[in-house]
N, C-alpha and C positions, 0 to 999 in steps of 0.2 A: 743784753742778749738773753733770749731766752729758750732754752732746747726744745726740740719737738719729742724729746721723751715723752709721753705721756700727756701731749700735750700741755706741757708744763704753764704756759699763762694763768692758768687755774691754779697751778697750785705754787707758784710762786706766791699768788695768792694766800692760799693756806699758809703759804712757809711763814709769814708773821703773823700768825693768829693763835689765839690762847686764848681757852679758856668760858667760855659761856656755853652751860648747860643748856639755855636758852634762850631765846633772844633778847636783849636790853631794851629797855623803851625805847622808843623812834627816834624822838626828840632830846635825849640826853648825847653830851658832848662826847669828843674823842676823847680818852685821857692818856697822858706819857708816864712811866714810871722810868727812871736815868739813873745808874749809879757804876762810879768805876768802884774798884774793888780796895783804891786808896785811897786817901783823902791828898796826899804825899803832892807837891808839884813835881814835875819833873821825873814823875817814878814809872819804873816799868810796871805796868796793871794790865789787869783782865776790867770786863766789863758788863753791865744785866741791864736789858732794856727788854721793858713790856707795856706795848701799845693796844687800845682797846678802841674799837671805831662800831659803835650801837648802834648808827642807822644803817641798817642795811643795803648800802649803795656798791655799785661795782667799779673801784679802787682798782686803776691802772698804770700804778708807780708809787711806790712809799720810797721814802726820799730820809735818810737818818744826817742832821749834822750834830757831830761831835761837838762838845764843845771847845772854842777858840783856840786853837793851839795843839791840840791833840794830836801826834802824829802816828803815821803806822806804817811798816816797814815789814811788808809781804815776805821780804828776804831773811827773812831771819829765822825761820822754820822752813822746814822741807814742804812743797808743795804738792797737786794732785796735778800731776800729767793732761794733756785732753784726752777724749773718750770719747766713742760711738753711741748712739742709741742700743744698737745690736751689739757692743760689747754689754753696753747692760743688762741690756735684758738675757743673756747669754752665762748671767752669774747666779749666785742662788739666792743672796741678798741687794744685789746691785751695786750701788757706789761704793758701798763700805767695803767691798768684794777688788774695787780697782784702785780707790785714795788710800796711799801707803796711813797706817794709823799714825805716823809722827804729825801728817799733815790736820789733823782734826782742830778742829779750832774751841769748837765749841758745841751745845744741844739745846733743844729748846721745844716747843711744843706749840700747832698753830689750829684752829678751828676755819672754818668757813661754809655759808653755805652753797649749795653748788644747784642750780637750775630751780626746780620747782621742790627740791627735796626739804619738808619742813624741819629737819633736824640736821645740825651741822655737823658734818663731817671733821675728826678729829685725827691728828695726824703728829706723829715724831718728827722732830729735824735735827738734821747734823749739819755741821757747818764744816769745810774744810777750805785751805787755804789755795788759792792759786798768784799767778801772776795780777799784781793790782787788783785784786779781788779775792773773788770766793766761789764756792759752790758751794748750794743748798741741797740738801738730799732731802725729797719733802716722804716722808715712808708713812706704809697703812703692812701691819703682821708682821711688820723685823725686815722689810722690804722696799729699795725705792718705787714708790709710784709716780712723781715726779722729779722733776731737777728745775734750778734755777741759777742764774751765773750773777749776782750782784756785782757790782765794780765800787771800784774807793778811789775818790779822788782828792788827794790833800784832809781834812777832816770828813768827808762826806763820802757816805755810802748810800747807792743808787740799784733799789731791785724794779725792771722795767717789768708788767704787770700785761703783756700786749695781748693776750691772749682769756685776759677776763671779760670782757663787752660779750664774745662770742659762746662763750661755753655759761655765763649770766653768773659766772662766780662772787660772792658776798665776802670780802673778810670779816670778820668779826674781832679777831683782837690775835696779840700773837708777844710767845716771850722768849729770850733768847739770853744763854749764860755764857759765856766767853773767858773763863779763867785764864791769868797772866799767864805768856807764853813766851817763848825765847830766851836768852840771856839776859843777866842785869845791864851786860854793857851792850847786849844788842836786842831787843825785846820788840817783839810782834809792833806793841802800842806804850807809847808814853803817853802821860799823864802833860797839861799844861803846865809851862815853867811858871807863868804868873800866876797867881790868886788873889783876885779884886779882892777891895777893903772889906766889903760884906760877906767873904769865904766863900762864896758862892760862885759854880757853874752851871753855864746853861747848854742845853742840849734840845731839840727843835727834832720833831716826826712829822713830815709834810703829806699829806695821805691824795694825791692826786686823783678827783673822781672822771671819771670817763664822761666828755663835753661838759663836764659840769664843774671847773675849776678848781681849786685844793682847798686844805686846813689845812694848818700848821699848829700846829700843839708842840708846849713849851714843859720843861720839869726842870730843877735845880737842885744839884749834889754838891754837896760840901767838898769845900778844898782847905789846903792848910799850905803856910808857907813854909 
């Protein structure tokens, strides 16, 4: 779901994008960048994912799976209450003005371009915790201009995009830091208990284009048993 803050489809959009000054060639690929913050199985981690998508196409679902085993346990930190459009806009920063700060998950930073505008629009994200999910605070001046509600289901975290076809929004790339959170014996996100024989985990960005069917881009972070 996604709010009608600010018409938020768009910048749910933004919410994962990062980083290009200008535009990538057409024809080069998405790429995934994946890494928890241990190598540890089984351990309590944070975690940094930065996805980059060069053709300029209008992406209406980015689809993150964790790798195999990953679990994540919303309870375990204090959450962000729901919230009005007009409670927001009614603050002097927005979200960050109504999600208690214990709730914060994480920040990150997203580009995209939006309609006919040759230069992409560059934006702040905070990430905070709610029920089975999250909210994205997508901000332009220390301020939200959008919101976005992702959900998690089992390893997989889902931001619906419904609102990009309309407004002609572009992502271009987007990166997001998530430092370990919770207790050791009760923690945001564990790490998988296994680690296949070649130490490796995979973790998978499916970038859903609007009637135009997805990519799925793959990257691999070390584990240790």
């Amino acid at each position: 779901m996604i709010s009608r803050l600010a018409r938020t489809g768009l910048l749910a959009t933004a919410l994962f994008a990062v980083g290009a000054a200008a535009a990538p060639a057409a024809t080069a690929p998405d790429t995934l960048s994946f890494a928890f913050t241990t190598a540890k199985s089984k351990a309590p981690a944070g975690y940094s994912v930065e996805g980059v998508f060069p053709r300029q196409r209008i992406i209406d679902r980015i689809t993150i799976d964790f790798p195999a085993g990953t679990t994540f346990d919303t309870s375990a930190l204090p959450k962000c209450a729901s919230f009005t459009d007009a409670e927001v806009k009614g603050t002097e920063r927005g979200i960050s003005d109504i999600c208690p700060a214990t709730s914060k998950l994480g920040t990150g930073k997203g580009t995209a371009f939006i309609a006919d505008n040759p230069n992409p629009a560059v934006f702040d994200l905070d990430l905070y915790n709610r029920a089975n999910g999250a909210i994205l605070d997508i901000k332009l001046g220390g301020k939200t201009a959008f919101a976005a509600y992702p959900t998690i289901t089992g390893r997989r975290m889902t931001i619906p995009l419904t609102l990009t076809p309309g407004l002609k929004a572009r992502i271009t790339a987007f990166e997001l830091t998530v430092p370990r959170k919770g207790k050791l014996t009760k923690p945001y996100l564990r790490t998988p208990a296994a680690c296949p024989a070649n130490k490796k985990l995979t973790a998978t960005i499916t970038a859903g284009e609007n009637g135009a069917g997805s990519v799925a881009t793959k990257d691999a972070t070390a584990c240790r048993r």
